[in-house]
N, C-alpha and C positions, 0 to 999 in steps of 0.2 A: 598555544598552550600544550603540554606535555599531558603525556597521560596521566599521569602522578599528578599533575596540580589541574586537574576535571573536578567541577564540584558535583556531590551526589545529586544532585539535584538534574545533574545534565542528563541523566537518561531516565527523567520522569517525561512519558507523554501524557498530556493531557488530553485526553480524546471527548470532543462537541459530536455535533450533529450535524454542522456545515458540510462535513466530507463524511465519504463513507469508509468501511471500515476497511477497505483495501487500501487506501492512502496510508493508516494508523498501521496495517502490515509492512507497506512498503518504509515506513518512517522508519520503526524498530529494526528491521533487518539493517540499516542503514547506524542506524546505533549500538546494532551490536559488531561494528568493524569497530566499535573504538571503547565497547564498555562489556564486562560480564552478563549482567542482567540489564533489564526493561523494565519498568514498572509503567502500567496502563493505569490511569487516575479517568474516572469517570462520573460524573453525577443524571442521575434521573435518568434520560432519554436515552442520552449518550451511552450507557452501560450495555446497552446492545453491542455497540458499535465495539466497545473495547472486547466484548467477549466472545464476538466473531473475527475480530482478529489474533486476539490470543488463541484460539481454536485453530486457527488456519497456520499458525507459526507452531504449533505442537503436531497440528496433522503432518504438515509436510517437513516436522522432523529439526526446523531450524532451531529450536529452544524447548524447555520442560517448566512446565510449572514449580517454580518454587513455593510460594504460597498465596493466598489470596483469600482477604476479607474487606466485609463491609463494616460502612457506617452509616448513620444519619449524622446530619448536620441541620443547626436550625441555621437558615437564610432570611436577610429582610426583606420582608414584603413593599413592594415601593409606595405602598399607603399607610403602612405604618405595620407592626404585628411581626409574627417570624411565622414562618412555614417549616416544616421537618422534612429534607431531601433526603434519598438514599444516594450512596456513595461510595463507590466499589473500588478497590484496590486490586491489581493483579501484576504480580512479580513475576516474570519469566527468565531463568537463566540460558545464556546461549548452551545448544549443544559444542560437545570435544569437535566434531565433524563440522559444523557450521560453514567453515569454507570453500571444504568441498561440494557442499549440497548448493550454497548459495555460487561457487564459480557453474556449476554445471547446470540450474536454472539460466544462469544468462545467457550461458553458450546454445542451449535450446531455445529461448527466448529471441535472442540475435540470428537465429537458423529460421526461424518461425519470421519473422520480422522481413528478413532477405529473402523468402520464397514468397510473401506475401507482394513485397516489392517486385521480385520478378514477375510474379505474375498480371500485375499492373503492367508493366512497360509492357509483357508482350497482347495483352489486352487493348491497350493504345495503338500499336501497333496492327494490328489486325482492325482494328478501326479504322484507321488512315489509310489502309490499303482498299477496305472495302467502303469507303468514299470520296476515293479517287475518279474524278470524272472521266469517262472513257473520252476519246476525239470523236468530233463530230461531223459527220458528213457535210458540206454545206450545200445543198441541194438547190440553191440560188443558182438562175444561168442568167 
């Protein structure tokens, strides 16, 4: 699909409870290589989750709040009745900078990642060395 034929729909996230709200960051950053804004759709529980991600994409500068409100919605009850949920909306547009702030997290990310790696191997390493069996005398005649 071309950018032009994207339906609005494509950069609503719907943010649960299942994940937390680093995934719902990592998602949008990922939606914003291919759309202007994000929109974070949340009900009840989950409105945490949307609003510590939307905070953490405004903290470290990748997008700005465009607007954001609520609603209730009535739900059915699975015995019958409706219940009144709350239900948060939150629109973020990507910032101008976006790609530089998001290339130069990875490059840190991937630096962070490789020293962590290095320091495993030589970790293992220095294992291996310090149980290595010396040779042993054999003291039998």
């Amino acid at each position: 699909m071309d950018k032009e034929e994207k339906k609005d729909s494509d950069n609503i996230v719907r943010v649960g409870v299942r994940r937390n709200w680093t995934f719902y960051t990592f998602l949008a950053k990922k939606l914003f290589m291919e759309h202007d804004t994000v929109e974070f759709q949340a009900l009840d529980t989950a409105i945490t989750n949307a609003v510590e991600a939307a905070e953490c994409l405004i903290k470290n500068e990748y997008a700005s709040m465009e607007k954001m409100y609520t609603d209730s919605i009535d739900m059915e009850r699975k015995y019958g009745g409706t219940i009144k949920k709350a239900k948060i909306f939150i629109v973020l547009k990507k910032a101008e900078n976006f790609q530089k702030i998001y290339d130069e997290y990875e490059k840190e990310r991937e630096e962070k990642l490789k020293n962590r790696e290095d320091q495993r191997e030589d970790h293992r390493e220095d294992h291996r060395q310090d149980h290595r069996e010396e040779p042993r005398e054999d003291n039998r005649e």
